[in-house]
C-alpha positions in Angstrom: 232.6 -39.6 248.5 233.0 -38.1 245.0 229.1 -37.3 245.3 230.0 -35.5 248.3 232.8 -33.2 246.6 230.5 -32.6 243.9 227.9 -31.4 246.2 230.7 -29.0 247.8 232.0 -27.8 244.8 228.6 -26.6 243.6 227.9 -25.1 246.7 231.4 -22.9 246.2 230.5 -21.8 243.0 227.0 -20.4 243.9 228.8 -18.7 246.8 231.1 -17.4 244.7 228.7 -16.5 242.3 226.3 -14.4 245.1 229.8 -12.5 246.3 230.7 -11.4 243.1 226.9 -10.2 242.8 227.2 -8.5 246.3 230.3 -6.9 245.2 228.5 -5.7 242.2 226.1 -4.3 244.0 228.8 -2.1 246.6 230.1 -1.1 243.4 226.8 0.4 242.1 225.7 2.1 245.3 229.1 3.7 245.9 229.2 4.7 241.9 225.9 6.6 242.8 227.2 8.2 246.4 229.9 9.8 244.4 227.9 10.8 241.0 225.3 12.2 243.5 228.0 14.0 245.5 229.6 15.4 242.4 226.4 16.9 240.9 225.7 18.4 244.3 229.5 19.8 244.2 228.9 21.2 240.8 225.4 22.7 241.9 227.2 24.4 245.0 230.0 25.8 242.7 227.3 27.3 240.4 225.6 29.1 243.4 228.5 30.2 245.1 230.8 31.6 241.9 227.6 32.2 239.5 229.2 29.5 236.8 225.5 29.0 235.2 226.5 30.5 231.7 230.3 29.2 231.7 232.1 26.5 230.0 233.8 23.7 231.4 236.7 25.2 230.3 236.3 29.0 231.9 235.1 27.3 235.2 238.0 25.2 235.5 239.9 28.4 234.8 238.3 30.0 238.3 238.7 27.0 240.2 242.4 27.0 239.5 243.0 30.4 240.5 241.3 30.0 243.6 242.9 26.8 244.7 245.6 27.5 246.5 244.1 29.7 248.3 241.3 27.3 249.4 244.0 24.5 249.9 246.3 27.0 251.9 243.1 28.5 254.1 241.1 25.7 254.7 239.7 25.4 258.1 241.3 22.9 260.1 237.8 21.0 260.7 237.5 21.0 256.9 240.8 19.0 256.4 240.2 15.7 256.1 242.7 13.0 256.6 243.1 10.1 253.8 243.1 6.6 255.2 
């Protein structure tokens, strides 16, 4: 009997040792979906408001004086819905 529980708790410690590896893993592939999706959001706002020789600074200064604007005229298949 005690053998037995022995057995069973080493069997829930290795499963819980390979789900917090899977879970490591989701973590590290959705890190890299949004650092892709981020550089390929900078590279877009380079190209489309020739940013290459600004500052972090000056190019945050053009994104808030276009954002309401965006926000306000965003096209309705654009908006997305959280949750």
């Amino acid at each position: 009997m005690s053998n037995q529980i022995s057995k069973l708790d080493e069997q829930i410690k290795k499963l819980e040792r390979e789900k917090k590896i899977f879970e490591h893993s989701l973590s590290k592939i959705d890190r890299k979906k949004r650092t892709r999706r981020l550089i390929q959001i900078g590279a877009l706002s380079e190209k489309y408001f020739d940013l290459y020789h600004n500052d972090l600074h000056e190019v945050e200064e053009v994104f808030s004086q276009f954002a309401n604007y965006v926000k306000a005229n965003k096209l309705e298949k654009h908006k997305k819905r959280e949750g």
